[in-house]
PyMOL CGO cylinders between C-alpha atoms (Angstrom):
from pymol import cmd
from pymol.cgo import CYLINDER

trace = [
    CYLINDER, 171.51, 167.98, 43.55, 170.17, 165.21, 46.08, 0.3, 1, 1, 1, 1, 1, 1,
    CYLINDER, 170.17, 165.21, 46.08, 170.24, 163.97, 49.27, 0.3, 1, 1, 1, 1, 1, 1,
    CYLINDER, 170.24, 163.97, 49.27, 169.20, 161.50, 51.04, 0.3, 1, 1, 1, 1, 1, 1,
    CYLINDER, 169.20, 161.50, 51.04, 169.87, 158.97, 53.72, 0.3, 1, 1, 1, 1, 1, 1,
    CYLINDER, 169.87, 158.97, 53.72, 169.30, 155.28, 54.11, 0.3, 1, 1, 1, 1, 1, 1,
    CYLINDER, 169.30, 155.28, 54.11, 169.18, 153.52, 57.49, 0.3, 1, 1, 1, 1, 1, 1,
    CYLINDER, 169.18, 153.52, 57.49, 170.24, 150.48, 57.86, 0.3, 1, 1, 1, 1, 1, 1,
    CYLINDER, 170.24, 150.48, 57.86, 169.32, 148.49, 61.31, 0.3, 1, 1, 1, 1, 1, 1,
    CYLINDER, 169.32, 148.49, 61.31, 170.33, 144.74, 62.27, 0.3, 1, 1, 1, 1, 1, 1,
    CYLINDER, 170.33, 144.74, 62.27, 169.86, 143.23, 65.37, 0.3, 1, 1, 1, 1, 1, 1,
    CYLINDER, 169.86, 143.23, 65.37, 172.51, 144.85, 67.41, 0.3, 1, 1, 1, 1, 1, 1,
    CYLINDER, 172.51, 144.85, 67.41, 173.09, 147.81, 65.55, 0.3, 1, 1, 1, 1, 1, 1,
    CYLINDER, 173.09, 147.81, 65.55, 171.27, 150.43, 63.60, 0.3, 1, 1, 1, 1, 1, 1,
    CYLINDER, 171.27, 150.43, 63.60, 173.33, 152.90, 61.29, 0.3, 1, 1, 1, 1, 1, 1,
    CYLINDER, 173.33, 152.90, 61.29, 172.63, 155.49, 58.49, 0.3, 1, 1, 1, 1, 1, 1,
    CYLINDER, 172.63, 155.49, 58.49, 174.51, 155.72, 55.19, 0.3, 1, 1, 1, 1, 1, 1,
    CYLINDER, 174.51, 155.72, 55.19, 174.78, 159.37, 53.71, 0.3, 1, 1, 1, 1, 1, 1,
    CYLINDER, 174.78, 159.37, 53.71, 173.24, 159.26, 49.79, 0.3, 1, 1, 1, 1, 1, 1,
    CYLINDER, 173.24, 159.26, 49.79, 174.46, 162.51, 48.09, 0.3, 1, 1, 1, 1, 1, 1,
    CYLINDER, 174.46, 162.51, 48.09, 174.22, 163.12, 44.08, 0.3, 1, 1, 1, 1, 1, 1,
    CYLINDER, 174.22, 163.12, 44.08, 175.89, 165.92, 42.39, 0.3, 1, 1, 1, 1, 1, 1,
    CYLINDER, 175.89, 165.92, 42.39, 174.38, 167.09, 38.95, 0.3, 1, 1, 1, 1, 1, 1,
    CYLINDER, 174.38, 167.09, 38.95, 175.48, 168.84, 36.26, 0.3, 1, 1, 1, 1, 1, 1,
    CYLINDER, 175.48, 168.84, 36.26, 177.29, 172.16, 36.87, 0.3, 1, 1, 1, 1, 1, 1,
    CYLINDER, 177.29, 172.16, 36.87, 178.75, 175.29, 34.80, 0.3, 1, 1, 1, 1, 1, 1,
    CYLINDER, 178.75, 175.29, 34.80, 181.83, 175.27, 34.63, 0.3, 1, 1, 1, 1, 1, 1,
    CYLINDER, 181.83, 175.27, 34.63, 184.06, 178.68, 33.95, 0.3, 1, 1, 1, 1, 1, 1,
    CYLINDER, 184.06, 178.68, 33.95, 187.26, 178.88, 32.43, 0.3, 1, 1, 1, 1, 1, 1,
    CYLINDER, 187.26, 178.88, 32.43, 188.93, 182.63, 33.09, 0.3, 1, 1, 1, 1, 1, 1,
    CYLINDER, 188.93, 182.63, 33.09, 192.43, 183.46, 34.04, 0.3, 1, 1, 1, 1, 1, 1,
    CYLINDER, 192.43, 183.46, 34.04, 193.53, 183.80, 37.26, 0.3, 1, 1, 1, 1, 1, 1,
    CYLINDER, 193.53, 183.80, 37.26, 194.87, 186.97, 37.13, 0.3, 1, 1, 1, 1, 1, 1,
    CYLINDER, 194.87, 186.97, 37.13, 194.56, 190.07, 35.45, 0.3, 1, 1, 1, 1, 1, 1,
    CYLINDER, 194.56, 190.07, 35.45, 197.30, 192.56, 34.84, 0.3, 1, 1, 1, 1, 1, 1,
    CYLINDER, 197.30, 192.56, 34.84, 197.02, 196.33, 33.33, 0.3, 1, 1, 1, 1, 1, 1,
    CYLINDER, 197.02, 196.33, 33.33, 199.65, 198.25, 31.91, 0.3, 1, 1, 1, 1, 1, 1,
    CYLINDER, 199.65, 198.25, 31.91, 200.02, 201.71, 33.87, 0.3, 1, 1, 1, 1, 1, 1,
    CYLINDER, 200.02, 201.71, 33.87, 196.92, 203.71, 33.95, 0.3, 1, 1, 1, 1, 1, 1,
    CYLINDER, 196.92, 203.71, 33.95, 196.72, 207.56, 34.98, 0.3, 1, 1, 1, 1, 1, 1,
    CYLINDER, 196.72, 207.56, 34.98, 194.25, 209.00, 37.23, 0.3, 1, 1, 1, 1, 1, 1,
    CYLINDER, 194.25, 209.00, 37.23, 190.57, 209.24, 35.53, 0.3, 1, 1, 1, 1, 1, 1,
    CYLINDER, 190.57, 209.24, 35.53, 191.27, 207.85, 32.35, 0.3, 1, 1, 1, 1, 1, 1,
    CYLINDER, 191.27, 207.85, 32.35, 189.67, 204.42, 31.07, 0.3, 1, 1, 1, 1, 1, 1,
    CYLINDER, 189.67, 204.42, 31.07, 191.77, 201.04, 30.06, 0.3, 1, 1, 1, 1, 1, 1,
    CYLINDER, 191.77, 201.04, 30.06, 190.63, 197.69, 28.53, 0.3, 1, 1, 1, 1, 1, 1,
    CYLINDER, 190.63, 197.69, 28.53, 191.70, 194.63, 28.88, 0.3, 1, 1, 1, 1, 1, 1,
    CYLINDER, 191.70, 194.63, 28.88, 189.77, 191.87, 26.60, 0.3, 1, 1, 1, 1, 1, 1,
    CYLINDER, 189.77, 191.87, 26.60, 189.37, 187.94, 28.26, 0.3, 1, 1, 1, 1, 1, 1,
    CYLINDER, 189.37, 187.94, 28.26, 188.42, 185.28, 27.42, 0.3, 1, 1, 1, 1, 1, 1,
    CYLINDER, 188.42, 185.28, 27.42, 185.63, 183.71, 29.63, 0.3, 1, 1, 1, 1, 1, 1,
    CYLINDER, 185.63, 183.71, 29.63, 184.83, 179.44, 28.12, 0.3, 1, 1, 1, 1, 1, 1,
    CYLINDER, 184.83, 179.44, 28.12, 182.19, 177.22, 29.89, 0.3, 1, 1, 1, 1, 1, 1,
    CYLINDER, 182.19, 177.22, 29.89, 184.02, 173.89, 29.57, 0.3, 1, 1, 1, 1, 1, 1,
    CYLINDER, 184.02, 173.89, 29.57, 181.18, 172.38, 32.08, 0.3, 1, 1, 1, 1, 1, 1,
    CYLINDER, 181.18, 172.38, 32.08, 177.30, 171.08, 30.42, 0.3, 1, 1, 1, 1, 1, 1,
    CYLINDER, 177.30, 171.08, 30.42, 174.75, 173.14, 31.91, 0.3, 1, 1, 1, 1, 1, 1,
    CYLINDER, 174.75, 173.14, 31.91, 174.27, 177.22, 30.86, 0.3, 1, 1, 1, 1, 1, 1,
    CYLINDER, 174.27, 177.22, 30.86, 176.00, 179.19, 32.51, 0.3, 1, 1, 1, 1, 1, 1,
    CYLINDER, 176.00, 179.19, 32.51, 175.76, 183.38, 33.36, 0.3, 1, 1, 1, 1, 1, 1,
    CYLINDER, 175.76, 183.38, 33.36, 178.86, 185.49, 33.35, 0.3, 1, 1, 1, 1, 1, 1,
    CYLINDER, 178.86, 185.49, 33.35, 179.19, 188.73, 34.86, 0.3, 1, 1, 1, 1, 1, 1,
    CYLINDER, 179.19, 188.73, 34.86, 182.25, 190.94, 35.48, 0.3, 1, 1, 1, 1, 1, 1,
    CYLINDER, 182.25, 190.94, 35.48, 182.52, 194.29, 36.63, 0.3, 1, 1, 1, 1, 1, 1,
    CYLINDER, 182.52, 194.29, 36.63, 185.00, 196.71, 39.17, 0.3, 1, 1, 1, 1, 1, 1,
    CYLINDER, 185.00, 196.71, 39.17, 185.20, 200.11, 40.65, 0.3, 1, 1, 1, 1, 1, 1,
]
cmd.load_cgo(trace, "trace")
């Protein structure tokens, strides 16, 4: 990313004009939500997702609960 400004003066006024540039990003595709079925007490359940990158640069996924 970038920023910058450039001023620009003339002979009554003098103003500055914002410069901002936005590179490439990651972009992750997951759902929204996630729903489990009924679970009891201590026991484990899975649920399998898929996570896409539909942006350019790499990106670095981690998920995890409690």
């Amino acid at each position: 990313d970038y920023i910058h400004r450039i001023i620009c003066m003339t002979e009554r006024e003098k103003f500055e004009v914002p410069i901002r540039a936005i590179g490439p990003r990651a972009i992750l595709d997951f759902p929204d939500e996630l729903h489990f079925s009924l679970c009891p007490v201590k026991f484990l359940s899975q649920k399998t997702l898929l996570v896409r990158n539909i942006g350019i640069v790499e990106a670095k996924f981690q998920l995890s609960c409690q």
